[in-house]
Backbone as XML, in Angstrom:
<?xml version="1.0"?>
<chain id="A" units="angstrom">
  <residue number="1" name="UNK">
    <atom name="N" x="-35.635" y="-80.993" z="55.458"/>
    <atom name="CA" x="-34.713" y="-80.143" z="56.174"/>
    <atom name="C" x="-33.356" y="-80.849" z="56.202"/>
  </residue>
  <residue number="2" name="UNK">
    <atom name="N" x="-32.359" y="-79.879" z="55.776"/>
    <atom name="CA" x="-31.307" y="-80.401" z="55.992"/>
    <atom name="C" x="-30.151" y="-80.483" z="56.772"/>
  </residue>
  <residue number="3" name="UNK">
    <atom name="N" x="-29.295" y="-80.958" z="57.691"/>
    <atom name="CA" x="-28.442" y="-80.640" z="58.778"/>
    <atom name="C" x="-27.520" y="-80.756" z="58.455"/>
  </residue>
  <residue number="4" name="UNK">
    <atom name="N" x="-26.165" y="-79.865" z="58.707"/>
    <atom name="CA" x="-24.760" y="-79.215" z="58.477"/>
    <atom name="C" x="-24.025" y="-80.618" z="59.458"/>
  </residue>
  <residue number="5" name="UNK">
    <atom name="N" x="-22.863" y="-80.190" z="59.095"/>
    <atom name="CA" x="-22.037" y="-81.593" z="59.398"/>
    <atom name="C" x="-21.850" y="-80.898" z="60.761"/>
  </residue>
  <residue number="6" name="UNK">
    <atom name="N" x="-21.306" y="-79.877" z="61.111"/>
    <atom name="CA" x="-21.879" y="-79.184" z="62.339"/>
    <atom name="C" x="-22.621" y="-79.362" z="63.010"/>
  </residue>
  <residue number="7" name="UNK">
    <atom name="N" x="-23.893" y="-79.483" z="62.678"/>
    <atom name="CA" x="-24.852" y="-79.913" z="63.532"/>
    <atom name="C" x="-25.289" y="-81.064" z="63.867"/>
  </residue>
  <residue number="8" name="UNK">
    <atom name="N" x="-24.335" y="-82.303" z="63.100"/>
    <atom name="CA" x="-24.474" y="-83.563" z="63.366"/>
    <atom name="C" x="-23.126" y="-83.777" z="64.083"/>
  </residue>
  <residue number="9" name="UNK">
    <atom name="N" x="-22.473" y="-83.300" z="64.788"/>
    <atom name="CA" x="-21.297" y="-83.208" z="65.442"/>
    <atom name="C" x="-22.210" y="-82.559" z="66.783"/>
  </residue>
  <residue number="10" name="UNK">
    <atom name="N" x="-22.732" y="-81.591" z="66.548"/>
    <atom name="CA" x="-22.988" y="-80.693" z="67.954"/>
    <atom name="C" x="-23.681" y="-82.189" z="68.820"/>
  </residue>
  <residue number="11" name="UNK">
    <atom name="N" x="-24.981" y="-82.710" z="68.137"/>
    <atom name="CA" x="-25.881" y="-83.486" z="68.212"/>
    <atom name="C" x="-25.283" y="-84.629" z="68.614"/>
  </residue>
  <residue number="12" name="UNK">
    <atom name="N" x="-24.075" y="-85.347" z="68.320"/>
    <atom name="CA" x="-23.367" y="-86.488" z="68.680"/>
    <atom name="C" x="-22.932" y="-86.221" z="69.920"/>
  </residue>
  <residue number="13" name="UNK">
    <atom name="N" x="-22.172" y="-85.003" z="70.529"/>
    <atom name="CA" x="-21.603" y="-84.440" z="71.317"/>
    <atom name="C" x="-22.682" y="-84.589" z="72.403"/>
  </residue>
  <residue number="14" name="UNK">
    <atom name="N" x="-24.339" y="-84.156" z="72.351"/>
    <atom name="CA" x="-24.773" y="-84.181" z="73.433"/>
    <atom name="C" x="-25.332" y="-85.592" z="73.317"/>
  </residue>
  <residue number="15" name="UNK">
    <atom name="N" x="-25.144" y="-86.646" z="72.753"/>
    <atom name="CA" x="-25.684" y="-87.939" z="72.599"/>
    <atom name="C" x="-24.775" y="-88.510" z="73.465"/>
  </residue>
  <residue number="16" name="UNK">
    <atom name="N" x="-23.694" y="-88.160" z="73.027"/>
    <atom name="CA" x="-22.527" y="-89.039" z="73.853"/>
    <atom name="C" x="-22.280" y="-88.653" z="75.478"/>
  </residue>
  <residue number="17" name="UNK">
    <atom name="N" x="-22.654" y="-87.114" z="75.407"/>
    <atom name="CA" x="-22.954" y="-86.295" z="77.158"/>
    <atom name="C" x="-23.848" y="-87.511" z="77.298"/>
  </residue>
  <residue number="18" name="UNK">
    <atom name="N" x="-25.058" y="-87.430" z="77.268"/>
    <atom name="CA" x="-26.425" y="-87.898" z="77.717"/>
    <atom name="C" x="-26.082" y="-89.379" z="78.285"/>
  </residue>
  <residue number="19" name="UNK">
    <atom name="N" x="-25.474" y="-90.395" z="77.161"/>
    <atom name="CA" x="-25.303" y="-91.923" z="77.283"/>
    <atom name="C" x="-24.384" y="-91.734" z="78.588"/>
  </residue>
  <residue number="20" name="UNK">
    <atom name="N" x="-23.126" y="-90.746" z="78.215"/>
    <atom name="CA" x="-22.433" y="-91.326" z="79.164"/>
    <atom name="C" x="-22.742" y="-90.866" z="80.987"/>
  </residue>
  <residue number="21" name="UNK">
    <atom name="N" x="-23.434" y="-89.454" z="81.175"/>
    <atom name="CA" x="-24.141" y="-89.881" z="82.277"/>
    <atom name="C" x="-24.969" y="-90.555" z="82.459"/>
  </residue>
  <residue number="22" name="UNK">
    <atom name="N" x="-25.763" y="-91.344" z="82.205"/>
    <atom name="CA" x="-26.981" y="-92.343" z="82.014"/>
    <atom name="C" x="-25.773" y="-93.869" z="82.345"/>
  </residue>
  <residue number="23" name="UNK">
    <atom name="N" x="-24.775" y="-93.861" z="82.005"/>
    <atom name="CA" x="-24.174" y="-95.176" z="82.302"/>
    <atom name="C" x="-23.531" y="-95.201" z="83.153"/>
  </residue>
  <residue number="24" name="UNK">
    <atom name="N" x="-22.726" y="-93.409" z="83.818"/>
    <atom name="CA" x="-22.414" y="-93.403" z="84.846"/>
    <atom name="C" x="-23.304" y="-93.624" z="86.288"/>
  </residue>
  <residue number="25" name="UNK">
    <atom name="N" x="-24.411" y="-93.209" z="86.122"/>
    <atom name="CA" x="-25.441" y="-93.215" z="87.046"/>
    <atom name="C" x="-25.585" y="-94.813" z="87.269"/>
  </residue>
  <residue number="26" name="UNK">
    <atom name="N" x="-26.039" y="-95.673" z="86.045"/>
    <atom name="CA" x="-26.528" y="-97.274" z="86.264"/>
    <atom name="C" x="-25.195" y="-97.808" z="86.654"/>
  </residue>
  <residue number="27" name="UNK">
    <atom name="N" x="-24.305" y="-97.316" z="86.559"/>
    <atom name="CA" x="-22.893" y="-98.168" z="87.158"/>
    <atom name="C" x="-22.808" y="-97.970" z="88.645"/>
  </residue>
  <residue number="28" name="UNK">
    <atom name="N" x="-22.961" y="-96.626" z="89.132"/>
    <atom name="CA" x="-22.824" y="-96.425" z="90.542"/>
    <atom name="C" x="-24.244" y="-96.923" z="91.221"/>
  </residue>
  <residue number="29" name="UNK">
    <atom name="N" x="-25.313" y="-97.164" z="90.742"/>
    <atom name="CA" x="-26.498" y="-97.794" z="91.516"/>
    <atom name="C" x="-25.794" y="-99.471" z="91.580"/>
  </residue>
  <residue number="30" name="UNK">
    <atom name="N" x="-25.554" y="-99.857" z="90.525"/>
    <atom name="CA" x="-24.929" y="-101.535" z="90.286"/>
    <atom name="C" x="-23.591" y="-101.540" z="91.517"/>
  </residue>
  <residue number="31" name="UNK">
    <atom name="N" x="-22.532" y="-100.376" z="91.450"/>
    <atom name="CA" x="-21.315" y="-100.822" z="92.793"/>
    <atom name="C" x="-22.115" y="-101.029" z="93.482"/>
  </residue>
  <residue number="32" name="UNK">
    <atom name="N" x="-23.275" y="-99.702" z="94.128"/>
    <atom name="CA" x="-23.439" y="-99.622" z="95.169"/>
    <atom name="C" x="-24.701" y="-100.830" z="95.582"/>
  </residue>
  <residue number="33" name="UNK">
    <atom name="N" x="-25.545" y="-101.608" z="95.057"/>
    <atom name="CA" x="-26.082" y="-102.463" z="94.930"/>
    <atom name="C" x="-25.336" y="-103.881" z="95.557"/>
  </residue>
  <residue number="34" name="UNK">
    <atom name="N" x="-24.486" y="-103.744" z="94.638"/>
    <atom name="CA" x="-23.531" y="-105.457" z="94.623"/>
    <atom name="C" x="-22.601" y="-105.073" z="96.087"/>
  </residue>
  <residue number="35" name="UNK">
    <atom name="N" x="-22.438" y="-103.963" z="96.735"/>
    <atom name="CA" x="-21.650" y="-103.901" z="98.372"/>
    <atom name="C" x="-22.324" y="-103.854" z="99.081"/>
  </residue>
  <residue number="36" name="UNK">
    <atom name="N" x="-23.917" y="-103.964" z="99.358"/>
    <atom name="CA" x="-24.739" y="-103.542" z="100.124"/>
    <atom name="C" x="-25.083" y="-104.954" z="100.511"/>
  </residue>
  <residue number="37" name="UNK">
    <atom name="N" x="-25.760" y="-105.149" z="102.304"/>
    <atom name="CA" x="-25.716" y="-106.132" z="102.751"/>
    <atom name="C" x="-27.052" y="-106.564" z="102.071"/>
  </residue>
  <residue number="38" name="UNK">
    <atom name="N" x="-27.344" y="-107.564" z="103.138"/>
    <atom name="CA" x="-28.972" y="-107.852" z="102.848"/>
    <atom name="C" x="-29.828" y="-106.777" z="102.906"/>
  </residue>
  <residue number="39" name="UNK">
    <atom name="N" x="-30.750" y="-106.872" z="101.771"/>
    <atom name="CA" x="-32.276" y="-105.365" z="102.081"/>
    <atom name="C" x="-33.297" y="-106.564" z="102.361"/>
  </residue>
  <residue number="40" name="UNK">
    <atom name="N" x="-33.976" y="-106.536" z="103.659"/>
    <atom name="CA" x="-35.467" y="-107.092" z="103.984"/>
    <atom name="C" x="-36.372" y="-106.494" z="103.418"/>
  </residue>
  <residue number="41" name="UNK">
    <atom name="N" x="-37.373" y="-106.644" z="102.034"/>
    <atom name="CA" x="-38.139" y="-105.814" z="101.519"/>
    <atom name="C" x="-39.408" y="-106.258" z="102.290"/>
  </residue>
  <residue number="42" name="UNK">
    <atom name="N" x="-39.882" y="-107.295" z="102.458"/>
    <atom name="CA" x="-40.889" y="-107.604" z="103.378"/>
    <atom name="C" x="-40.715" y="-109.153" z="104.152"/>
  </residue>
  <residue number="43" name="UNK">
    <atom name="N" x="-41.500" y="-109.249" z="105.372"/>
    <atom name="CA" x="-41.695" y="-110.632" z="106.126"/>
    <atom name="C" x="-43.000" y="-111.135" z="106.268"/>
  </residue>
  <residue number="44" name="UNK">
    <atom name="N" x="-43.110" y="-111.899" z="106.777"/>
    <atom name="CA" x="-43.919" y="-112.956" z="106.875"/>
    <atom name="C" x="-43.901" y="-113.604" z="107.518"/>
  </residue>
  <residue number="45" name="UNK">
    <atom name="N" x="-44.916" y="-113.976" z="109.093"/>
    <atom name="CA" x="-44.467" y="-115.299" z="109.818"/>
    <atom name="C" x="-45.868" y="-116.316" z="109.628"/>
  </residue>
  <residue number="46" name="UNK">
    <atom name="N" x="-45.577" y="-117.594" z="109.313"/>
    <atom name="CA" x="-46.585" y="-118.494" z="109.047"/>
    <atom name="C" x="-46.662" y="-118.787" z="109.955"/>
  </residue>
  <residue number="47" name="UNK">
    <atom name="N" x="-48.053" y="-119.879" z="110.017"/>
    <atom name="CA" x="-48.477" y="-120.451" z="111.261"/>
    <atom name="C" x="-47.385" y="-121.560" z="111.923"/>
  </residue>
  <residue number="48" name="UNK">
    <atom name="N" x="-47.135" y="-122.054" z="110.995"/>
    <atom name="CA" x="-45.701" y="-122.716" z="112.054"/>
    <atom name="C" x="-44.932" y="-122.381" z="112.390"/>
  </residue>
  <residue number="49" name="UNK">
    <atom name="N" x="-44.751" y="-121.002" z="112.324"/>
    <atom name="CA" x="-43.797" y="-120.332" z="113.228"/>
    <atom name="C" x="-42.423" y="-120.215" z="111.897"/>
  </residue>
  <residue number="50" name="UNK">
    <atom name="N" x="-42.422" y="-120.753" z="110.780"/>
    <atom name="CA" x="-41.285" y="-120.266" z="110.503"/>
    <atom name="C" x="-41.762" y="-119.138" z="109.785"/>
  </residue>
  <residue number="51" name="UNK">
    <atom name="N" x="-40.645" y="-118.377" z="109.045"/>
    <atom name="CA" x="-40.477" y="-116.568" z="108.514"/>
    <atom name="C" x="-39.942" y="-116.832" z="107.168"/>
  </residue>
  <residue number="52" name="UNK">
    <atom name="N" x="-41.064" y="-116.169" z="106.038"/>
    <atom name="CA" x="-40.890" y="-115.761" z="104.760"/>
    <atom name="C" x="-40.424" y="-114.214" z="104.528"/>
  </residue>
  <residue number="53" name="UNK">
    <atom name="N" x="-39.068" y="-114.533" z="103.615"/>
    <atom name="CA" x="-38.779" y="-112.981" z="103.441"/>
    <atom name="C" x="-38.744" y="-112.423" z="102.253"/>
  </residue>
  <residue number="54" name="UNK">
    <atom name="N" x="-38.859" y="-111.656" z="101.685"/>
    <atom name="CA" x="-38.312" y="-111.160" z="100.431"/>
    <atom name="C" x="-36.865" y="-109.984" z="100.684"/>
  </residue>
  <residue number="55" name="UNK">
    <atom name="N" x="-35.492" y="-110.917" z="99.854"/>
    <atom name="CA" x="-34.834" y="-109.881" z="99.990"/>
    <atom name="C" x="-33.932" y="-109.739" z="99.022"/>
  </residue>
  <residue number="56" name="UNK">
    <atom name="N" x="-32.877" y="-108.695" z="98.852"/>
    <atom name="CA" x="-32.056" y="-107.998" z="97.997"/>
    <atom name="C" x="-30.796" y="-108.098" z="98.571"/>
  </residue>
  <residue number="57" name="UNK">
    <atom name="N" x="-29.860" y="-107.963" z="97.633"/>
    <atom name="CA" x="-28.592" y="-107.755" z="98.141"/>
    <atom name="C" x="-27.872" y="-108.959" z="98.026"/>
  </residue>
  <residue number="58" name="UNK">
    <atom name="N" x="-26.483" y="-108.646" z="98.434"/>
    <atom name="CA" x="-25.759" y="-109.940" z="98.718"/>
    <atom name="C" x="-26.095" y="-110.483" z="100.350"/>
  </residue>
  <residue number="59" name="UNK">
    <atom name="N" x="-25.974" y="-111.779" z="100.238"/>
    <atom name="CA" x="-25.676" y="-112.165" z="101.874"/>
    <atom name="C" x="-27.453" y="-113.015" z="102.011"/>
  </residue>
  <residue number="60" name="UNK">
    <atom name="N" x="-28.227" y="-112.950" z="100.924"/>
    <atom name="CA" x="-29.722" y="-113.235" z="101.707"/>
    <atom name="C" x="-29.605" y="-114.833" z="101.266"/>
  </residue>
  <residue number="61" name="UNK">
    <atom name="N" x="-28.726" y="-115.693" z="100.776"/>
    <atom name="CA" x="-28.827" y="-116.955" z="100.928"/>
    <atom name="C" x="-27.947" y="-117.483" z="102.485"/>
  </residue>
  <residue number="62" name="UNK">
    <atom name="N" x="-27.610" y="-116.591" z="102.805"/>
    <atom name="CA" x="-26.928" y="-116.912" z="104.119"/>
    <atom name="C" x="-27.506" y="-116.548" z="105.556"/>
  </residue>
  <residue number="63" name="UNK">
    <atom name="N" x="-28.534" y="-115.601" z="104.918"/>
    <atom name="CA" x="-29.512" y="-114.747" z="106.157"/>
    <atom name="C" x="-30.651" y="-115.976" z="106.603"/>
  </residue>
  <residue number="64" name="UNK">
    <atom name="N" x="-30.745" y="-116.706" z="107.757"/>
    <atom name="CA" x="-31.701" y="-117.456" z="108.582"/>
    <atom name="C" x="-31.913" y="-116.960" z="109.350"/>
  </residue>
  <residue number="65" name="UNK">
    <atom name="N" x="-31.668" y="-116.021" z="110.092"/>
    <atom name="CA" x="-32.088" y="-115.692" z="111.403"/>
    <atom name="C" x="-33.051" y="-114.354" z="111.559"/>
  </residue>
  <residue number="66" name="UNK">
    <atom name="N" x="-34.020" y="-114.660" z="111.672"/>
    <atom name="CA" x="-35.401" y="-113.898" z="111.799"/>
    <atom name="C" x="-35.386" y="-112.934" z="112.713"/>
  </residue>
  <residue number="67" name="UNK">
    <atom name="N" x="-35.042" y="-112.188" z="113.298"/>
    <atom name="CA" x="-35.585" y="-111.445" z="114.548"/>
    <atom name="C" x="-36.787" y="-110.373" z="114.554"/>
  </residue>
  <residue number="68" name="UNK">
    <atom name="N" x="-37.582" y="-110.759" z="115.165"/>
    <atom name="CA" x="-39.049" y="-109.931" z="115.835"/>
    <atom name="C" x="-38.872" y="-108.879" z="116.920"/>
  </residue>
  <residue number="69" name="UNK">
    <atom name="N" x="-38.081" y="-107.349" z="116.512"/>
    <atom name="CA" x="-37.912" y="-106.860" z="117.700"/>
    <atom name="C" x="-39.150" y="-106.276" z="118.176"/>
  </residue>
  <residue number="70" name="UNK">
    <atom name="N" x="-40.156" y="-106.309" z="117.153"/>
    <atom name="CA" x="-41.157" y="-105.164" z="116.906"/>
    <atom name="C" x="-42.526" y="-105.822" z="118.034"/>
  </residue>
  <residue number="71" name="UNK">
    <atom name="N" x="-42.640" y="-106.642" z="118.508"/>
    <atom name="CA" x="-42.808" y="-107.338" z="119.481"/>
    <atom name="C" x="-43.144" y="-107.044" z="120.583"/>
  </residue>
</chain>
């Protein structure tokens, strides 16, 4: 089968639609990612009393302070 230069134009046209929302989308998850504070994805308190966290974001090498409101 053979395709018209037309139709390898139409076909580029929605290649280039497609990529470029697909990069608009991963760009605005990445701003909005890299401005967002700390995310606590989960905790942990060991028996000695100190607190394991898993987290995201900027700011979680600066985050020490644990709070237990749930308590």
């Amino acid at each position: 089968m053979f395709y018209t230069v037309e139709q390898h134009k139409i076909c580029a046209r929605h290649i280039a639609f497609f990529l470029s929302v697909i990069l608009i989308f991963v760009g605005s998850i990445t701003i909005a990612s890299m401005n967002a504070g700390p995310i606590i994805l989960g905790t942990e308190m060991n028996d000695n009393g100190r607190v394991e966290y898993l987290c995201l974001g900027n700011g979680c090498e600066d985050f020490t302070v644990m709070r237990w409101n749930d308590q």
